[in-house]
N, C-alpha and C positions, 0 to 999 in steps of 0.2 A: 256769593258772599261779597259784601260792598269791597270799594277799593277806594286805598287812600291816595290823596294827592301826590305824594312819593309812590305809591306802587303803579300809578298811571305814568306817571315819567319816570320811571323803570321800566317802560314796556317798550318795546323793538321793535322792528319793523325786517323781516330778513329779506338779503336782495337777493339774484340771482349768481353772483359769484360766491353765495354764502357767507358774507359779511351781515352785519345787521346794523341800522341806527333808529336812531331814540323817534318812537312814534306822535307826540306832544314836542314840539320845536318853538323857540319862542322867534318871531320873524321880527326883523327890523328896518322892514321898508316905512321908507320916508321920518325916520329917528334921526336927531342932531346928532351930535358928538355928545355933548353931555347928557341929552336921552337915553341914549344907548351905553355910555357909561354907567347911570344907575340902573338901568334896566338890566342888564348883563348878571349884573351884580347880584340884584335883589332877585333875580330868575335862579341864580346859582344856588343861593341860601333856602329857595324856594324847592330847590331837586331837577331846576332845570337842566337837561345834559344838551340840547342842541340849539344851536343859535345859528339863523337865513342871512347872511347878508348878501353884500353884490360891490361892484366896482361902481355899480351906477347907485349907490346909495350914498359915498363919501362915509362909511363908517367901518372899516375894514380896520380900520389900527385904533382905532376906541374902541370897538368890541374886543378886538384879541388881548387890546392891555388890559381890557376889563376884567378878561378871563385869568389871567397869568397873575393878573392885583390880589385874585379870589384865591387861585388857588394856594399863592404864599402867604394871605392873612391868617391869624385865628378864627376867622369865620368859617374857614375850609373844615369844620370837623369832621365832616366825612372821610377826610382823606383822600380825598380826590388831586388827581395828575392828570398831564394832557391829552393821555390817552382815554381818559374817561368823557371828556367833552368836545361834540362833534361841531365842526363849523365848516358852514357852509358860504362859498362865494360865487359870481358867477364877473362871465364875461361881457362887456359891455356892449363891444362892437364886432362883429363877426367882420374880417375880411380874409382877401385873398393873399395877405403878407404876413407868411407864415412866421415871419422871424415879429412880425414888432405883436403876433398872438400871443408866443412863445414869450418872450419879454415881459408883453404884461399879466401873464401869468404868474409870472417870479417876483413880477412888483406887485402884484396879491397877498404873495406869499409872503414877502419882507414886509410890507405893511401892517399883517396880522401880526408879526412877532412869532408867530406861532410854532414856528421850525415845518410846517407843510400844513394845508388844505385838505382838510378830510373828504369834502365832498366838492367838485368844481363842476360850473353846468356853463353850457350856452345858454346868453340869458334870453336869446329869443332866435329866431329862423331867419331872419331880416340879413337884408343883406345879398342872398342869389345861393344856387345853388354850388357856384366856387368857392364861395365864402363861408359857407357852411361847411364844407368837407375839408377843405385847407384847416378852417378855426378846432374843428373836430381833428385832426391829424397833430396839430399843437397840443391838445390836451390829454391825448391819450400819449405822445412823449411826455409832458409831463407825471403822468400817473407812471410810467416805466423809468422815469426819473427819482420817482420818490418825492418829487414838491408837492403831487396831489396823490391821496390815497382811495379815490374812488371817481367816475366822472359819469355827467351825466346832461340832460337838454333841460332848458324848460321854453314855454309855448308852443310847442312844436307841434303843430297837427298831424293827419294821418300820413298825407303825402310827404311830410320833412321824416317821419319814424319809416317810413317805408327807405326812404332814403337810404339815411346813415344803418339804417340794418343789413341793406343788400352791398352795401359797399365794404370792402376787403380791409377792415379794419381790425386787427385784433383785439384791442377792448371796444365793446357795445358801450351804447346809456342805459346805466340801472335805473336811474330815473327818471320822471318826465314833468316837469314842477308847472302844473296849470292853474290856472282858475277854477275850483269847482265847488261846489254849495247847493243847497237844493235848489236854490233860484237860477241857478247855471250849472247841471250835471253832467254834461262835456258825454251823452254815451259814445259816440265814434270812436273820441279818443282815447277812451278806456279802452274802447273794445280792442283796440289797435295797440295799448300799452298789454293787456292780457295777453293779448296772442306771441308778445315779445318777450315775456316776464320782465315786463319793464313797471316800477313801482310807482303809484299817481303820488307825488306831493301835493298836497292842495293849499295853493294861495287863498290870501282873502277868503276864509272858510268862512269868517264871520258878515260876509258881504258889506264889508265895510262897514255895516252898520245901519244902511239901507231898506233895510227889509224888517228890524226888530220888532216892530207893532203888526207884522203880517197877522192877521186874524187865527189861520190855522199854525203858523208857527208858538203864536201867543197861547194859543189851545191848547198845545203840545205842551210848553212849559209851566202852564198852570197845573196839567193833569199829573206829573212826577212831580214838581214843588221847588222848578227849579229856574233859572234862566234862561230867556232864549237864547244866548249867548252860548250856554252852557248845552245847550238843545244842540246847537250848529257843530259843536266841536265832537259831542259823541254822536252824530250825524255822519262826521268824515272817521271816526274813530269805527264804528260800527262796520262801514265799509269797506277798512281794513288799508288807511290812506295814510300816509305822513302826513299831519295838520300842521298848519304853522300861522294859529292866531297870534296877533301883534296885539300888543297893550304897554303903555309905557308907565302903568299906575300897578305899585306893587298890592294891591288888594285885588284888582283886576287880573292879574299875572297868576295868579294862586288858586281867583274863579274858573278861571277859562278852563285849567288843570284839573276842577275838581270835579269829574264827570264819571268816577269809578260807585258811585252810590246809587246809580240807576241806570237801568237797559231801556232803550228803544223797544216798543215790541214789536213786531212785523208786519201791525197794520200803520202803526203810527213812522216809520219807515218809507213804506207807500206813501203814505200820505205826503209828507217831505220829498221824495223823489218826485210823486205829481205836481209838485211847485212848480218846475221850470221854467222861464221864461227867456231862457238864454241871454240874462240879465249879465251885460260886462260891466265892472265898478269902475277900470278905469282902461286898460289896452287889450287886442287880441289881435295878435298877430300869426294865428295859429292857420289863418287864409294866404300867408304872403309865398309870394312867387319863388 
């Protein structure tokens, strides 16, 4: 039976500590302040429940006012509270000084307004291997703090998940926020997130944008009646991924969402995973030392 755009972001994603978050996220890499102020908004009124930001986007206290604006106007008819809307940040710079990680975790936190961080990730591996477990040992105090209610990596290739897994840390990463799309399927690192039950977020699902006239993507989308855009998004939906298409145009925000009206079939699946080209839009630092 079709699905509507609300009952597609009403859909979850569950982790391995048995939490769960919103499987459609709207990302808001490289959005201004006032971008990401209407976008926030108009994703709210839309049934958006998750919103990507980062330390390194400058938009951490525009998105959370956006969110806290939403849920006290007349627009909130849902009835939605803060526990319904998941936000997501991450950390900029991995180092070995665990107090100024520690710090700016809390200046995350005050910044969003939000009263805590539902999901905080390393925003990438970079950095050494001190830097990574120090920066990881700050974030899992703050999840035992109560500033963050979940933590997790992103970029992180196999040898950084091999890492922080064997290391005596009591909270793991539930998550692992990469690059993936059919033009760049990351297998290693799934394989390496499965064996962890560690759940793929997928960046840049819609490859930037780069790829949208591919012949057999375009194929794809003419054959369901739909967009390729919308192709890319039950792509990572179908795999069973955290998406997190970005659009800062509220017609666009509502497309991306509205992929409950058709299924992939299992050849046309294949077909999109034989894409790959290990095509990066913009960093990969899932090779760093």
């Amino acid at each position: 039976m079709p699905e509507t755009v609300t009952d597609m972001l009403s859909r979850r994603v569950k982790l391995s500590n048995g939490l769960s978050i919103p499987q459609i996220q709207l990302g808001l890499y490289m959005m201004s302040g006032p971008e990401t102020t209407r976008a926030v908004r108009w994703a709210l009124g839309a049934g958006y429940r998750g919103f990507d930001s980062a330390q390194w986007y400058y938009n951490e206290r525009e998105a959370g006012q956006a969110i806290l604006s939403f849920l006290s106007s007349p627009e909130n008819t849902a009835g939605l509270t803060r526990k319904d809307v998941h936000f997501t940040s991450k950390l900029r710079d991995n180092s070995t000084n665990y107090d100024a990680v520690r710090a700016s975790i809390s200046k995350s936190v005050k910044a969003s307004g939000l009263g805590y961080i539902d999901l905080f990730l390393l925003h990438s591996p970079l950095g050494g291997r001190e830097a990574r477990l120090t920066s990881w040992k700050a974030v899992e105090d703050a999840v035992l703090a109560g500033e963050v209610k979940m933590a997790g990596v992103s970029n992180y290739g196999v040898k950084h998940l091999d890492e922080v897994m064997s290391a005596p840390f009591k909270i793991k990463p539930l998550v692992n926020q990469i690059e993936c799309h059919p033009f760049n399927t990351q297998p290693e690192i799934r394989a390496a997130c499965e064996k962890y039950g560690i759940v793929i977020e997928a960046y840049a699902p819609l490859a930037r944008g780069m790829r949208m006239k591919h012949p057999v993507l375009t194929a794809v989308a003419k054959k369901y009646g739909v967009t390729p855009a919308q192709v890319l998004v039950r792509w990572s939906v179908q795999h069973g991924f955290v998406t997190l298409p970005k659009s800062t145009k509220k017609e666009r925000l509502v497309e991306n969402a509205d992929v409950g009206r058709f299924e992939l079939a299992e050849e046309d699946m294949e077909k999109l995973d034989g894409l790959d080209e290990k095509l990066v839009t913009d960093w990969d630092p899932t090779d760093a030392d």
